[in-house]
KOLBA-454028 format. One record per residue (C-alpha): residue number from 0; residue in three letters; x, z negated, y negated. Coordinates in nm, 4 decimals, padded with zeros to 6 digits, always signed. Layout:
<pts>
PT     n   res         c1         c3         c2
PT   NUM   ALA          X          Z          Y
...
</pts>
This chain:
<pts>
PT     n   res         c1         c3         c2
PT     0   UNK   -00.3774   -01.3143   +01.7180
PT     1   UNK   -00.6068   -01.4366   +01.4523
PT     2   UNK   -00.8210   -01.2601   +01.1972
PT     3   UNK   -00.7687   -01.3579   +00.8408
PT     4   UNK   -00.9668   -01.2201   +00.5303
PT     5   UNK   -00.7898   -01.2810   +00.2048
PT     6   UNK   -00.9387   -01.1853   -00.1236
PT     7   UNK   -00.6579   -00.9887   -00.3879
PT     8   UNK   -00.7461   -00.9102   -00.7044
PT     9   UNK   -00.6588   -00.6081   -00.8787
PT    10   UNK   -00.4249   -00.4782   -00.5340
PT    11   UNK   -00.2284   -00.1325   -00.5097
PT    12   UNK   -00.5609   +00.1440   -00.4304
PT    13   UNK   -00.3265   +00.2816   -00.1673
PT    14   UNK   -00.3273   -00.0428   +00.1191
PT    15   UNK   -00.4960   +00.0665   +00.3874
PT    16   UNK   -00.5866   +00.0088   +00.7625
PT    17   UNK   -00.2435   +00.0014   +00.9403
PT    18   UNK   -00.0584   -00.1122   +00.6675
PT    19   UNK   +00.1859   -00.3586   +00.7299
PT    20   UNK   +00.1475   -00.6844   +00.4421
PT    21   UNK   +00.4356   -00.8752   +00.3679
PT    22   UNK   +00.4785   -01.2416   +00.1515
PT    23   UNK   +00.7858   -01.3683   -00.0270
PT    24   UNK   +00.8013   -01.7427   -00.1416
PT    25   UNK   +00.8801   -01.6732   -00.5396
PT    26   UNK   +01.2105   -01.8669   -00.6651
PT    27   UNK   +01.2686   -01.8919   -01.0722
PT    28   UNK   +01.6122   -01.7565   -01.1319
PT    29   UNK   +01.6247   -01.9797   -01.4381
PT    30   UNK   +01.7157   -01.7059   -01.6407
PT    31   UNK   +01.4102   -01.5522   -01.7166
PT    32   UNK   +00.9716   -01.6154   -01.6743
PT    33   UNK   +00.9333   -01.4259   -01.4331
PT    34   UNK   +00.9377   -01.5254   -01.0730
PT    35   UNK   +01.1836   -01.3241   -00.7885
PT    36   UNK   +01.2390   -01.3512   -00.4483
PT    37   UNK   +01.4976   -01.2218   -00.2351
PT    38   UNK   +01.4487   -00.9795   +00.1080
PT    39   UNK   +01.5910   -01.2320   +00.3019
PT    40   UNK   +01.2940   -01.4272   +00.1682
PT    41   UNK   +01.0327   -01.2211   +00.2387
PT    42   UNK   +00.7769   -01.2701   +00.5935
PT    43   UNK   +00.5837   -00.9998   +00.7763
PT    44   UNK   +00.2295   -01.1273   +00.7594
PT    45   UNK   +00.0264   -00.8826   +00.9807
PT    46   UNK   -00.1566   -00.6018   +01.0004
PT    47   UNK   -00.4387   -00.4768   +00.8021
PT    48   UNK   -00.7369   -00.4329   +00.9934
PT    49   UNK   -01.0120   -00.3532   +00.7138
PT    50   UNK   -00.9848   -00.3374   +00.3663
PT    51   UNK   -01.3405   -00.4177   +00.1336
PT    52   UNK   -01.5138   -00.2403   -00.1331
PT    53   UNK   -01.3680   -00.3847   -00.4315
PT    54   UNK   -01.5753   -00.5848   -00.6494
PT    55   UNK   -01.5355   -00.6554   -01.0381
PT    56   UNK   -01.6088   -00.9979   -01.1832
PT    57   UNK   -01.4023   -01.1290   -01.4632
PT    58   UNK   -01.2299   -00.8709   -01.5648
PT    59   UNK   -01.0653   -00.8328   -01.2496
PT    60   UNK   -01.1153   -00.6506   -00.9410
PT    61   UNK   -01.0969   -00.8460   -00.6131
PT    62   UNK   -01.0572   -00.6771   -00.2736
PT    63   UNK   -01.0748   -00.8698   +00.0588
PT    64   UNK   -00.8540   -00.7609   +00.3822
PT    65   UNK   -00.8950   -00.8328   +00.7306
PT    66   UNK   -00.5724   -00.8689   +00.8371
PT    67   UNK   -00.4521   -00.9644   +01.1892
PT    68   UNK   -00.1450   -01.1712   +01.2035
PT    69   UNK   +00.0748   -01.3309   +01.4838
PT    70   UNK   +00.0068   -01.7195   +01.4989
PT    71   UNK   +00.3324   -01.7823   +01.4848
PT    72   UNK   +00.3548   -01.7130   +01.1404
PT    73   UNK   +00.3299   -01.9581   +00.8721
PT    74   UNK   +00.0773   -01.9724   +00.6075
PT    75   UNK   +00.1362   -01.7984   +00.2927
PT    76   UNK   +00.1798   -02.0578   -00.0595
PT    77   UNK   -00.0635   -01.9940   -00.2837
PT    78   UNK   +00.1902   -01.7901   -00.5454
PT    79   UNK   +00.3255   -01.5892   -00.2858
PT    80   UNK   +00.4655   -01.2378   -00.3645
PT    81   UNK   +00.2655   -00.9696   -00.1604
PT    82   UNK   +00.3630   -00.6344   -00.0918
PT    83   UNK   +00.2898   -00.4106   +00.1998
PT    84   UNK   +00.4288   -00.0978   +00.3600
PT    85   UNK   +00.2403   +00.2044   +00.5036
PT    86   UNK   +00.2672   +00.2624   +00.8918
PT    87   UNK   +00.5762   +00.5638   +00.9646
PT    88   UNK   +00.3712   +00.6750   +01.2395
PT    89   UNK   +00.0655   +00.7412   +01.0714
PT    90   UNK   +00.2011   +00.8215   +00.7570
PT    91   UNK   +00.4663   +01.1005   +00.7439
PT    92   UNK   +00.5678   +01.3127   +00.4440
PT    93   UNK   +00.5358   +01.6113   +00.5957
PT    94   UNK   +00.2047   +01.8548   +00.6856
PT    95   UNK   +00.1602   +02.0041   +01.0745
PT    96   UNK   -00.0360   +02.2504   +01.1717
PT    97   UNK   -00.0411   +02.5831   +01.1810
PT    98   UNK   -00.2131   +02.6890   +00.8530
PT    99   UNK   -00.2275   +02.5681   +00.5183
PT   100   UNK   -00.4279   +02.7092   +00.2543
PT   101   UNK   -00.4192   +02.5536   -00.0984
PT   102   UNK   -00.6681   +02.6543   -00.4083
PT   103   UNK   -00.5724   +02.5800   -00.7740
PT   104   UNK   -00.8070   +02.5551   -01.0428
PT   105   UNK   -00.7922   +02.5221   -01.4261
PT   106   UNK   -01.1048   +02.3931   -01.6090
PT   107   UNK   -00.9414   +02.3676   -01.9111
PT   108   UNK   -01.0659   +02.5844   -02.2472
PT   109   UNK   -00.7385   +02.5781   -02.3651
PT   110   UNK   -00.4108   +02.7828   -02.2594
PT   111   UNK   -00.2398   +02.5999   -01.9736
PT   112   UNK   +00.1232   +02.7383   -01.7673
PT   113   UNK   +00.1790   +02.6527   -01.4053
PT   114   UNK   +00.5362   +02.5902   -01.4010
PT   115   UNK   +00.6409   +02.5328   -01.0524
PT   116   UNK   +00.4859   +02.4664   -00.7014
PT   117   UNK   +00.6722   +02.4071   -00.4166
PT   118   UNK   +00.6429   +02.3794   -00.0483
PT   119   UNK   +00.8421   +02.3069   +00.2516
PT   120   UNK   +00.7455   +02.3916   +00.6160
PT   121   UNK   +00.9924   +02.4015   +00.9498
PT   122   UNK   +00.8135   +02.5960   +01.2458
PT   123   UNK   +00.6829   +02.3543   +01.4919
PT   124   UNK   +00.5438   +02.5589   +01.7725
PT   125   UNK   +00.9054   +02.6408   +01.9333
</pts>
């Protein structure tokens, strides 16, 4: 599999390593200026396997990703539609362990309310 680095400019701060990157080949709808695409449109790339400091210049920031992709895969056009999804493996939307301690702090001058906080746990050790 082959190592590509592609330079975005002004990409989502959450792509990281693991993250799966996905192009779509825009298509004008003709009703509107903006460009669409469809799912069944839309190619699984590769795998992000390093993600650069971002740089500014222009008034845009540009990030380059290493990302390693199957050579089977075509190349991208040059207006593809990127998007990416984070790995389910890695990234899970709930905590383990077996202690969780949380600290809130106000460093406001003014009169502030917590309203709510919330948590959910299920007992993994069984």
């Amino acid at each position: 599999m082959p190592l590509v680095n592609i330079p975005f400019q002004n990409i989502n701060a959450s792509i990281g390593v693991g993250d799966i990157l996905y192009y779509s080949t825009p298509t004008n709808l003709g009703t509107s200026t903006f460009d669409a695409t469809d799912i069944s449109n839309t190619i699984e790339f590769g795998v992000v396997q390093s993600v650069g400091t971002p740089t500014f210049s222009g008034g845009v920031y540009t990030t380059v990703l290493g990302v390693l992709y199957p050579a089977t895969v075509n190349s991208p056009p040059t207006n593809a539609l990127w998007s990416f999804v984070k790995d389910k493996k890695v990234n899970n939307s709930s905590l383990l362990g077996y202690y969780m301690q949380a600290t809130f702090s106000n460093n406001s001058t003014k009169k502030v309310e917590l309203f709510s906080i919330g948590s959910e746990f299920s007992e993994s050790s069984k």
